[in-house]
N, C-alpha and C positions, 0 to 999 in steps of 0.2 A: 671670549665672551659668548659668541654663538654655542662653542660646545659643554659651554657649561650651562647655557638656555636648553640645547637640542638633551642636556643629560637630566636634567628637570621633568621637561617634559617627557619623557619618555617614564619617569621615574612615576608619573601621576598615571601617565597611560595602563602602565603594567599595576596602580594600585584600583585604578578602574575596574579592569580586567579580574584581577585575582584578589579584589578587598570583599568578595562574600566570606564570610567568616563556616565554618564547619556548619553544615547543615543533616539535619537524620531528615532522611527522605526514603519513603515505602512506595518500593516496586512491586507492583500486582503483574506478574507476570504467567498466567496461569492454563494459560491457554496450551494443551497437551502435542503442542505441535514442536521436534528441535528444531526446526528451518526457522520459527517466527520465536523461537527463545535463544537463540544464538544470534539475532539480530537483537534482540532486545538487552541480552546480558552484556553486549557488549557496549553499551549505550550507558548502563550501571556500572561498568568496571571503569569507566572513564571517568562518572565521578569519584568511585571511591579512591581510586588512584591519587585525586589531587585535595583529598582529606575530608570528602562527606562520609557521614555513616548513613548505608544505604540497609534497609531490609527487604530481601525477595523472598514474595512468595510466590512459591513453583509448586506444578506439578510433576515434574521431572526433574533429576539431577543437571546443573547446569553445566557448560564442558570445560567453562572456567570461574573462576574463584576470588578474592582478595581478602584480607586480612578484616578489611573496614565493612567485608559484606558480612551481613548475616542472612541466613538461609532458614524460609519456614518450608519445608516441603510437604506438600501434601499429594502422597502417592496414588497413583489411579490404582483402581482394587482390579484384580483379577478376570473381574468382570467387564471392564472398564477395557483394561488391556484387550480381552478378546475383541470386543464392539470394535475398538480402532482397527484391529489387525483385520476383521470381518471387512470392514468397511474396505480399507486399502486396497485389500484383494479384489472387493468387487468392480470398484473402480478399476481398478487396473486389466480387470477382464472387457472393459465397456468403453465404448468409443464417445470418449469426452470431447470432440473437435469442435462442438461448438458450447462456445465459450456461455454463449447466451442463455440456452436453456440450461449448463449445468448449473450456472446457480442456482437454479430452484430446487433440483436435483438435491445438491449442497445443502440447500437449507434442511431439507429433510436425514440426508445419511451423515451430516455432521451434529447430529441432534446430541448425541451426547459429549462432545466439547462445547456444545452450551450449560447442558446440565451440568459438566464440570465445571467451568468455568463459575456455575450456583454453588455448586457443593462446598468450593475450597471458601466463596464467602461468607459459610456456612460454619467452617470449621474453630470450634472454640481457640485455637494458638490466633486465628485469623480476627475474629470477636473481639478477643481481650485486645488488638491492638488499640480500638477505639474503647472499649468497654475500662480499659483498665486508666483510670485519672495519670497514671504517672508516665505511662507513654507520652510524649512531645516528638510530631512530627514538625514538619515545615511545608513538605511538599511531597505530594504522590505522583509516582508514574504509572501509568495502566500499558500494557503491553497490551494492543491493540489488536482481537482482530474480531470485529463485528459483535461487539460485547459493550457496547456504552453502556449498560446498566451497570457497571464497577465502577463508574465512575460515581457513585454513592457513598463510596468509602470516602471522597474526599470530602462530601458534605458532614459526613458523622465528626471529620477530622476536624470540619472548620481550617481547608487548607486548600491552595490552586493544586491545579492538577493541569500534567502535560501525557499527550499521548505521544507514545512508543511505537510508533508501526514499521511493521516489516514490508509493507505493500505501498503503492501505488496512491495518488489521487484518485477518486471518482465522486461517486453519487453522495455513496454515506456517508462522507465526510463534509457534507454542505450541513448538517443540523450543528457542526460543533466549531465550523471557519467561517462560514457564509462566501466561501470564492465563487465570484460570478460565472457563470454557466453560460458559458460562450460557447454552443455548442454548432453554432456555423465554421468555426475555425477552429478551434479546438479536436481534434481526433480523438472517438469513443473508442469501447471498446472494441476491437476488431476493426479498426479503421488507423492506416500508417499512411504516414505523410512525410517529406524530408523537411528537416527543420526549420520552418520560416516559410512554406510553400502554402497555396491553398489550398483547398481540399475542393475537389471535382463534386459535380452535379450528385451521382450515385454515392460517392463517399458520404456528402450530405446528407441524402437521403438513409442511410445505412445508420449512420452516428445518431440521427432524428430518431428512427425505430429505437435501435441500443438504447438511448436514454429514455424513454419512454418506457422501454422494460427495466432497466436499471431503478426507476421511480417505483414502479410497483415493486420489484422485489424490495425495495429499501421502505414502501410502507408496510408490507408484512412483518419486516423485519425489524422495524420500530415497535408493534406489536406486540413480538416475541420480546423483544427487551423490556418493555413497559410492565409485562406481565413478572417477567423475574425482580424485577426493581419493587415491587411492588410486594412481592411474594416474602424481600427479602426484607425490606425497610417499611413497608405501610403500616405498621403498627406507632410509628415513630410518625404524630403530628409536628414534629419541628424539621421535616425531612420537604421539603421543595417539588412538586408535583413532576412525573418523569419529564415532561416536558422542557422544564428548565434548567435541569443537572448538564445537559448539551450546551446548554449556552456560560456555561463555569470554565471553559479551557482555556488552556491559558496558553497554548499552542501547540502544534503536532509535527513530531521528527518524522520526516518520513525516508524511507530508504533508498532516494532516488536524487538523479540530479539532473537538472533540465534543462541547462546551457546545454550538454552534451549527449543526454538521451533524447530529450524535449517532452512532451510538446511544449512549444511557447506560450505560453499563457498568462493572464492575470493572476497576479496572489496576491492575498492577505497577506501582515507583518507575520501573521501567525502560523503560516507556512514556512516549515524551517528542513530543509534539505539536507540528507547525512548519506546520500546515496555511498556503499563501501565501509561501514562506519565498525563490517566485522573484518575487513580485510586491515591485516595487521602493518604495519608502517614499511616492517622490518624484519621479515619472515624466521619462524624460530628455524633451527637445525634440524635436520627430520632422522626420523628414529632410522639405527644404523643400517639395517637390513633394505629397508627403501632407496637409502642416499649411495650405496652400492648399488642397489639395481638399475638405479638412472642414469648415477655417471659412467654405468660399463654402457648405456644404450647409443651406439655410436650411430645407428640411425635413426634417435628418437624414441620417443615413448609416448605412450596414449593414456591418459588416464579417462577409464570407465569408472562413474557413478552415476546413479538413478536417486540419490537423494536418502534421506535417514526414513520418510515412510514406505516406500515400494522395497517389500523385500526378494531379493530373488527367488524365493518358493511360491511369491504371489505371480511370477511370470508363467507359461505355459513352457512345458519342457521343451516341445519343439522347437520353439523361440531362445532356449537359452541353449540351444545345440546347437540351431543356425548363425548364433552371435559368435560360438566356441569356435566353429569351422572356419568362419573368416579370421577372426583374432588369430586365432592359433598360424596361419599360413602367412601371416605379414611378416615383413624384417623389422619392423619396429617393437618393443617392449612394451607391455601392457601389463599396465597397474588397474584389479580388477576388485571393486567395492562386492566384496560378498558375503552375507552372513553366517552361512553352515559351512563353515571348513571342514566340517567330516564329507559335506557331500558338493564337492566342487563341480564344476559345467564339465572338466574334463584336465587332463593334465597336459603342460606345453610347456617348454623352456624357456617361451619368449614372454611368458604369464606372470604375473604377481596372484596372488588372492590375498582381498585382508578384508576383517570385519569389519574393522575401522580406522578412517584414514583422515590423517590432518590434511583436508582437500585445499586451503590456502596455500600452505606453505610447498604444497606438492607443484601448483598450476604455477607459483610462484619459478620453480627449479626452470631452467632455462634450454633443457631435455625435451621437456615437455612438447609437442608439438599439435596436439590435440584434445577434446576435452568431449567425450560423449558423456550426451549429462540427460535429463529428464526435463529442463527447460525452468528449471526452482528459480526463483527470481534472486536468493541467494549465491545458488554456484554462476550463475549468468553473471551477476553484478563482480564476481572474482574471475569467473576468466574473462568478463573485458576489460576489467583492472589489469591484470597481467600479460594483457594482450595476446590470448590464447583463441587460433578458430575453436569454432561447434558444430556440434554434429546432436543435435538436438530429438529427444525422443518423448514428447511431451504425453501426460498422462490423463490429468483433471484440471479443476480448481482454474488458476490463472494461465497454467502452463502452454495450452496452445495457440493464445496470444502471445504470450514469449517469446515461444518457436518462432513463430508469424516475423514477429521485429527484426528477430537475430538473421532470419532469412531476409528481410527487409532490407535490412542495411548491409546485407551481404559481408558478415561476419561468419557464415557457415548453412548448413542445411538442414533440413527439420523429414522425418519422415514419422508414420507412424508403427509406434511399438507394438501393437495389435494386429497389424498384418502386415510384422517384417518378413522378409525373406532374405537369400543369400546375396545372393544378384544385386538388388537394388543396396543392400545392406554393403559392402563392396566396393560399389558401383560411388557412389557419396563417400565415404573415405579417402577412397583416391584420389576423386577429385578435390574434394580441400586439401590434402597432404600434397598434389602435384599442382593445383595452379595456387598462385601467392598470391592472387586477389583477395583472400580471404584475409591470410595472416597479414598484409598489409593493411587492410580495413579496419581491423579491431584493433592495430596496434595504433594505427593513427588515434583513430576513438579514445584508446586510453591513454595518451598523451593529454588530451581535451577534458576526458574525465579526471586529471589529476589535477590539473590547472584552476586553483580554484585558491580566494585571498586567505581561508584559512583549510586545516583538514577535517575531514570530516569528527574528530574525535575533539579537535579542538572548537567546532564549529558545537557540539554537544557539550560542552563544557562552555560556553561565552552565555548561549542562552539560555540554558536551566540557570545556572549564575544569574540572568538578569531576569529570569521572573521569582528567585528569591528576595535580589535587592528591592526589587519594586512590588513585593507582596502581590505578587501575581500578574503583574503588569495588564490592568484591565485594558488600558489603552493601546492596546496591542490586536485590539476584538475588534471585530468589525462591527460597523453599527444596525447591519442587515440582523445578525443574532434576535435582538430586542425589537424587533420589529414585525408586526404580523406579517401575513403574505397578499394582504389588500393595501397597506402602506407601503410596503419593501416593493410594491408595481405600482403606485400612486393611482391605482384604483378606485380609490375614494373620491382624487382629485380629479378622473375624467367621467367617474359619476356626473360629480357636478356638472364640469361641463358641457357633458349631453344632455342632462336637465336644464341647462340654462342654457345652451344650444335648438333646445324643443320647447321650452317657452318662449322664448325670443319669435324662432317660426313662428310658433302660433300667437302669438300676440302682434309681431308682422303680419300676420296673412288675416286676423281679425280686422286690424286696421282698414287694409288693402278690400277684405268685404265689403264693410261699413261705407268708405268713399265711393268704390264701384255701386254700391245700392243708389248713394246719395245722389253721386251725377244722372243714371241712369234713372232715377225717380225724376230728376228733375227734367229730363229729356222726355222723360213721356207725359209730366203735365205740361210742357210746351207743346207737346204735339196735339196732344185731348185739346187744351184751348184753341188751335187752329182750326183744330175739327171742327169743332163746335162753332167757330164761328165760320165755317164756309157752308153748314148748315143752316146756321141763320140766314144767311145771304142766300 
């Protein structure tokens, strides 16, 4: 009897769970970056895997594929490519260590991944998607990264719309979740705390600044979107004023996970955690030539990468000879991410070079014992999945907060790439390779980052599922969204107050005049009468 109860119910659970029916859902994924489209695609591959037909549109080729995707690509021109390649470079000549002023930085030399970002919503495959009556979506996803104005598409669509991001909570994401801004406990940016700790008087103080500048870049930066949204759809009076396209989400994946990274904080329902969501369950086979080179490395192996933007011709040569000298002299085997194989750092036996390298399924190999990386919030989130030290060489962007954590939590060391040397360069390898604080730290960590009631692929798959079943699950929004910023502080309500706290006063202290005159008048005609009459007398 019970197991014919317990085989019922489970029979409803699983129609819960997987009774959305096929849905076509358009991924705008367009952002010229692979680190934030290889987080993103693989957020799409989970649906089409369990029978959605998804359509992406990219700017770049994605690194993987499904039968149910379809692919609009719209390629950066010529032009487009050099800007990026310019930009990389310069960046990578320029000391990014503080986080805080390169966004603004950012906002300026990533100008044209905004412009892209306009262009492809510009492009007529992209038009006809709304333009054409016989298109029927259900649902869009925007590949996130500081681009709210796409999210217009889903107002043309008449459909919810869930953001995709490859990054982190912060600032910019308060116009689209409303999560309270607890920024006494909460750690900003450039402020580490251990998980569940307070944060000391200066951290305070530090995280107080940080969000202060985080607010003005983030009003510029509403600005700059207001201005494309408008550029792109203001012809269209049935189109919702930029302001309230923000408050249409219907929730935002983010690439993180916060039992085990942290910080602790309050969330919205609408806060949904996929942190690892490209790290594969079940690592493919890796190409022949690599899976020889690792399992002959009987003292280990290092896998060097700086990420798919920093190319090695953007490094300074002396910098990629003093990398050479030490790699080359260690006992361990080194797998080396490099683009021009006609013109390598230098030749060694204990060397790999490749243009391009499956970096999951490599950190994955159990060879592996090190991971020099650039600090991508990507390869970070895979080697402390696989529980791999770092040795962290952060560039721009988010990266020297990265570094910052990953030293934090003493998972490995962070120096910078701009004024490496031998020595020091050396000096940090050996020490994460010889003491095992390291690789015990992060492998613990990814014990705790695994541990979680669903995985991250099935946790993307539960909730896009249930903002179709519930046609965008409005009740899922917080109620701060729809509220001004004089209600949402009940500023209205201590208005009153101190109005009716300052009339009270003074209709008090009127009073309190009025009696004081009254007694006081009546004391000095008692006293005039005495006068008066000891004068008579």
């Amino acid at each position: 009897m019970m197991s014919s109860k317990f085989q019922f119910l489970a029979f409803i659970a699983a129609v819960l769970i997987n009774g959305t029916q096929s849905a076509n859902i358009l991924a705008v994924f367009s952002c010229p970056s692979p680190s934030h489209l290889i987080v993103e695609i693989s957020m799409a591959k989970v649906l089409a895997e369990n029978g959605h037909n998804v359509t992406v549109v990219t700017s770049m080729k994605p690194h993987v594929t499904h039968k149910n995707m379809h692919i609009i690509q719209v390629d950066l021109t010529e032009e487009e490519n050099r800007s990026m390649k310019d930009t990389m470079a310069k960046l990578t000549a320029r000391d990014n260590s503080d986080t805080l002023s390169a966004l603004f930085r950012m906002r300026q030399q990533f100008e044209f991944m905004f412009n892209k970002n306009r262009d492809v919503m510009k492009d007529q495959r992209v038009k006809d998607l709304y333009e054409n009556k016989d298109n029927k979506f259900d649902l869009v996803m925007i590949g996130y990264f500081l681009n709210n104005f796409q999210i217009g598409i889903a107002q043309k669509l008449k459909v919810p719309v869930v953001l995709a991001s490859s990054m982190f909570q912060w600032e910019i994401f308060y116009s689209t979740l409303g999560n309270p801004r607890e920024i006494a406990y909460v750690p900003n940016i450039g402020v580490f705390g251990k998980i569940g700790s307070t944060l000391t008087f200066s951290q305070r103080v530090f995280g107080l600044i940080s969000f202060a500048i985080q607010r003005v870049f983030t009003y510029f930066l509403e600005k700059d979107n207001a201005a494309l949204y408008y550029e792109l759809y203001g012809d269209d009076p049935n189109m919702p004023p930029y302001e309230e396209i923000n408050k249409n989400v219907s929730l935002v994946l983010f690439n993180t996970h916060g039992l085990s990274e942290g910080p602790i904080r309050p969330n919205m329902p609408g806060v949904i955690e996929v942190g690892g969501i490209q790290v594969k369950e079940q690592p493919d086979p890796l190409p022949k030539d690599i899976a020889e080179f690792l399992d002959n490395a009987t003292d280990g192996a290092i896998l060097l990468s700086l990420g798919s933007n920093i190319q090695g011709k953007f490094l300074k040569p002396e910098t990629v000879q003093k990398m050479f000298n030490v790699l080359s002299k260690l006992k361990q085997r080194i797998i080396w991410k490099w683009e021009d194989l006609s013109k390598t750092p230098g030749k060694s036996a204990n060397i790999m070079y490749s243009k391009w390298l499956p970096q999951d399924d490599i950190l994955a190999h159990p060879k592996i014992v090190l991971f020099i990386n650039h600090a991508g919030r990507g390869g970070i989130t895979e080697s402390q999945y696989h529980g791999k030290p770092m040795l962290s060489l952060p560039v721009f962007g988010d990266q020297p907060a990265n570094a910052d954590k990953v030293v934090f939590d003493e998972f490995g060391l962070s120096m910078s790439l701009l004024t490496l040397e031998e020595k020091p360069f050396r000096d940090n390898i050996l020490e994460i390779l010889e003491n095992p604080k390291y690789t015990q730290n992060v492998k613990a960590f990814s014990q705790l980052f695994r541990d979680r009631p669903m995985t991250a692929r099935q946790t993307v798959l539960y909730w896009v599922e249930y903002v179709l079943r519930y046609h965008g699950a409005p009740h899922l929004q917080s109620p701060l969204l729809h509220m001004s910023f004089i209600t949402a502080n009940n500023l209205d309500i201590f208005t009153i107050l101190f109005v009716v706290l300052i009339v009270v006063v003074f209709v008090n202290a009127l009073i309190l005049r009025l009696v004081y005159r009254k007694l006081t008048g009546k004391s000095k005609k008692n006293e005039n009468t005495k006068t008066n009459k000891l004068k008579t007398n």
